[in-house]
N, C-alpha and C positions, 0 to 999 in steps of 0.2 A: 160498313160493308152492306151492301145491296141484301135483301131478305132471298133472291132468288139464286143469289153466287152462294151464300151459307148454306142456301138449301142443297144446291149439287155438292158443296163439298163435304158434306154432313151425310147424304147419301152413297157419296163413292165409298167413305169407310162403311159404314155401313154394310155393303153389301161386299166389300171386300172380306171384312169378319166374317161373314155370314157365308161365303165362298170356303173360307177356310174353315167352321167349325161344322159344316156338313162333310167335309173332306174328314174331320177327324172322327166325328161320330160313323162314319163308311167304313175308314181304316179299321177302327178297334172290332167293330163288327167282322170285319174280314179274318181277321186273327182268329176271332172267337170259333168264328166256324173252322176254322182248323182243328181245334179240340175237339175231344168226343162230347156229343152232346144229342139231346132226342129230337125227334121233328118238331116237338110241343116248343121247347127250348129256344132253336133255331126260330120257329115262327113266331116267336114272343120277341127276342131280339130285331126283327124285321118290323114286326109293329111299332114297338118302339121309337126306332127311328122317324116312323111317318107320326106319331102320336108328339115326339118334342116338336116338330115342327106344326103340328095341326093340320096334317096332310091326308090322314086318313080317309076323307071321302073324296079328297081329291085324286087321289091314285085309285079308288073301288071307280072313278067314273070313267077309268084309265085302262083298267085292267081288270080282267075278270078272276082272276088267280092270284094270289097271293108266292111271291115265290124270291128267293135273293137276285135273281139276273132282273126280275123286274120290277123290284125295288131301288135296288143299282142304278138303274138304265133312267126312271123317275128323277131319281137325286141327283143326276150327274146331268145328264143331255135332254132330259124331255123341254123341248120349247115353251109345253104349256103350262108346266109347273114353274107359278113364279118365285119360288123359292132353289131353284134346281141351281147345282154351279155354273153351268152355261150360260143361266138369266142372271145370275147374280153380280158374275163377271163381266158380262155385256151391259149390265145396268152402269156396273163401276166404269166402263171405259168411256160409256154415252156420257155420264155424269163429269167424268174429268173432260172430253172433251166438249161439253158445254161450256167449261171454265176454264180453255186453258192457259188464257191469259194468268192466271190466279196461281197457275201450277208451276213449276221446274221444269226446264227442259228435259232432267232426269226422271222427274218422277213421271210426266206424262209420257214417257219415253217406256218405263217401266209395264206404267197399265197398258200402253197401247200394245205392247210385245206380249204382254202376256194374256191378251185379248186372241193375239192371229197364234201365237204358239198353242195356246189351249185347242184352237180349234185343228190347229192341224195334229195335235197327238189324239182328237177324238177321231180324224179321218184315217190318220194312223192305223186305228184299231187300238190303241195303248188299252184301253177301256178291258177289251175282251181279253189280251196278252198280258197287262200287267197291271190288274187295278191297283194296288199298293204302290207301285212306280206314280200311276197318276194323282194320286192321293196325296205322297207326299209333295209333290210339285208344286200339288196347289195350296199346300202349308207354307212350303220353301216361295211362294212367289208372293204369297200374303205377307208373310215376313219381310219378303225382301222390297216389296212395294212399303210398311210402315218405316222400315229403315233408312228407305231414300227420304223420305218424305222426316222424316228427322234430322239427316244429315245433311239435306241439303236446299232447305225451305224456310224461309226468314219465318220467326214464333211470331206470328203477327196473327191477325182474327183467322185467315184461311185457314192457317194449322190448327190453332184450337177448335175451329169446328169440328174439322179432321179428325182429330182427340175425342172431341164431345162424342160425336157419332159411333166409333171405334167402340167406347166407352159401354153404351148405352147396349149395342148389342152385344155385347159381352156380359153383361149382367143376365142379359133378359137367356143367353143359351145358359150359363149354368146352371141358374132355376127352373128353366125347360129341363135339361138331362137331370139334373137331383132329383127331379119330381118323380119325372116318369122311373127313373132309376129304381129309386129308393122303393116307391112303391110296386114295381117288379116283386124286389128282393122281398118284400114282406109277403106278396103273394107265392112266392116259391119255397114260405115257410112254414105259412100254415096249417096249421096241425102239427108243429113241431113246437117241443117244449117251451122254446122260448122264441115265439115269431117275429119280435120288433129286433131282435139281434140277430139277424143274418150274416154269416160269417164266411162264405165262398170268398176264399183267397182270391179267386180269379174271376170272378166277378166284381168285386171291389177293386183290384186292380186295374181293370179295364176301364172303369168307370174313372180311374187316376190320370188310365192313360189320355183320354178322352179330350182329360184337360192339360195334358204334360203335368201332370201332380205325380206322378208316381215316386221319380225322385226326390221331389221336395217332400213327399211323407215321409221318406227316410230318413231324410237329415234333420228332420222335424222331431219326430217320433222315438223313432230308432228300434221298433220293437213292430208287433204283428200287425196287420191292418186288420182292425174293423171299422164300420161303419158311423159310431159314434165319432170317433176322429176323422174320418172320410167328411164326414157333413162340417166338423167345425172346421177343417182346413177350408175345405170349399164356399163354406159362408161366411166367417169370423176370422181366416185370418187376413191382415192386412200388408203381410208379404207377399202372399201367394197372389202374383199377375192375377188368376182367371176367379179370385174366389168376389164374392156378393161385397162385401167391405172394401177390396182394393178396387173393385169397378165402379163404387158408389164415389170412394176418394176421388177418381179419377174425373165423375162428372159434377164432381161440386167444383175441384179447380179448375175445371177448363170454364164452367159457366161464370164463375168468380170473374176470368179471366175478361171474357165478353159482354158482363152484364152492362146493362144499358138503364135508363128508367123507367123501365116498365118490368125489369123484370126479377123485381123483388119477391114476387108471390112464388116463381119458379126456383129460385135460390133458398126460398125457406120450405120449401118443399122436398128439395133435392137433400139440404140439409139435417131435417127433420129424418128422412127416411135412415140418411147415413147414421146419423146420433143412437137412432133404436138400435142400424145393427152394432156400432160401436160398444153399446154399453148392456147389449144381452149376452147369453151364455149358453153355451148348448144345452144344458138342463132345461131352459127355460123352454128352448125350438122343439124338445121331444115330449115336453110335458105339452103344448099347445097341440103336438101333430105336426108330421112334416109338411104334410101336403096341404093342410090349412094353412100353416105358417108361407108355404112357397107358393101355395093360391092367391093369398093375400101380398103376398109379395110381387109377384107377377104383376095381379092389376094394379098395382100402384106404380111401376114400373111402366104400366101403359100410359097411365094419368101423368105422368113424369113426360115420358115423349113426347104426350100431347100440349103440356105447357109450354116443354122445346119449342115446339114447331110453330106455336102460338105466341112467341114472346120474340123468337127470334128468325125464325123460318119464312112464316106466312106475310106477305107485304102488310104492313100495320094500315089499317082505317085511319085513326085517331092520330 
């Protein structure tokens, strides 16, 4: 396959994930603020959000206030934010129709409706009437775009790109949300007896929902959430779709699937990362530090991208 067809198709999921895990990180926010909670609260939640995505000085050069409708209004429709789901969406759709040869009639059928429908429930107003309405849509059309594209697209190199891509940013948000998360919750403890065990029922939860984990910690667990078990679902286990272990599984097969010979250094790479999280333990993650353990995780997860892109993405020289 062409370096430059793998690269559009590696980016459409891409920014399809990335469509949907802003929409869920919006959603659970939107809830939160239902509850009773103080402005300090509220405005820490709003950071948040620009802080997993590393948006923070791009929304201060955006807006002079800090506030939910215009934090909202950034994440969802701002043109200039290239992270927002209107660029993310339009990126997937420019993407798949770079390559539609490569695609289904279904599945480019899918991104392209859900390209002009997006836009027409932003001209709607859906945004201001029923942010939750929009939110899950853009769950339900994430979904429903991986779905076609499973049901109905020969496993051949185009889909495991697909895969790979998917993959990749799914690792890199839940290390974004745990980071920032966790380290919230340690900051809303201190000075409390015991500050590395934060126990808000409903903050931990929200952090489940985030990832649709809420009911897999039940069936998992069976007993109270806290945070110790919130982290090893989300890192270590390897049933949980969205946790650090089933996303790393996910891009060691797909790269297995596609490797080529050059791209040995990337497979032992990919491999090596997954083995560490395979064979540690959460004792080990809280003795190291969360946020050092997910810093370091992170940029290695960048160096991982960059191999992608560089083994299989970028037209080869050699």
């Amino acid at each position: 396959m062409l370096s430059r067809t793998a690269d559009h198709l590696f980016w459409l999921a891409r920014y399809m994930e990335r469509a949907e895990n802003t929409s869920r990180m919006l959603d659970v926010n939107l809830q939160n603020a239902l509850l009773p909670q103080s402005n300090a609260s509220e405005e820490q939640g709003l950071q948040a959000i620009l802080r997993i995505s590393e948006l923070e000085t791009a929304f201060q050069a955006r807006h002079n206030r800090l506030s939910g409708p215009a934090v909202v209004d950034f994440m969802v429709r701002d043109p200039e934010n290239p992270s927002s789901i209107y660029n993310c969406i339009a990126a997937a759709r420019e993407n798949a129709r770079a390559v539609r040869g490569a695609l289904t009639t279904e599945l480019w059928e899918t991104l392209n409706d859900t390209w002009l429908e997006f836009r027409k429930l932003l001209a709607d107003d859906l945004l201001e009437r029923d942010a939750q309405h929009l939110f899950e849509w853009v769950k339900f059309r994430s979904h429903l775009s991986r779905g076609v594209s499973v049901g109905t697209s020969l496993h051949d190199e185009a889909y495991y790109f697909m895969r790979l891509g998917t993959y990749l940013e799914r690792a890199d948000n839940t290390a974004r949300m745990l980071d920032v998360r966790f380290h919230e919750a340690q900051q809303d403890m201190r000075g409390d007896e015991d500050p590395t065990h934060p126990t808000d029922f409903y903050y931990w939860a929200a952090v489940l929902r985030s990832v649709s984990g809420f009911e897999i910690y039940r069936k998992v667990y069976r007993d109270v959430i806290t945070p110790e078990r919130v982290i090893e679902l989300l890192i270590l286990n390897p049933r949980m779709p969205r946790s650090l272990l089933a996303a790393l599984n996910g891009v060691c097969q797909n790269i297995e699937v596609v490797r080529n010979r050059l791209s040995q250094d990337c497979e032992r790479y990919a491999g090596k990362l997954r083995a560490e999280l395979t064979y540690t333990d959460i004792d080990q993650i809280l003795a190291e530090g969360m946020h050092t353990y997910l810093t370091d995780f992170l940029e290695r997860m960048y160096i991982l991208g960059n191999k992608v892109s560089q083994t299989f993405l970028i037209p080869l020289t050699s």
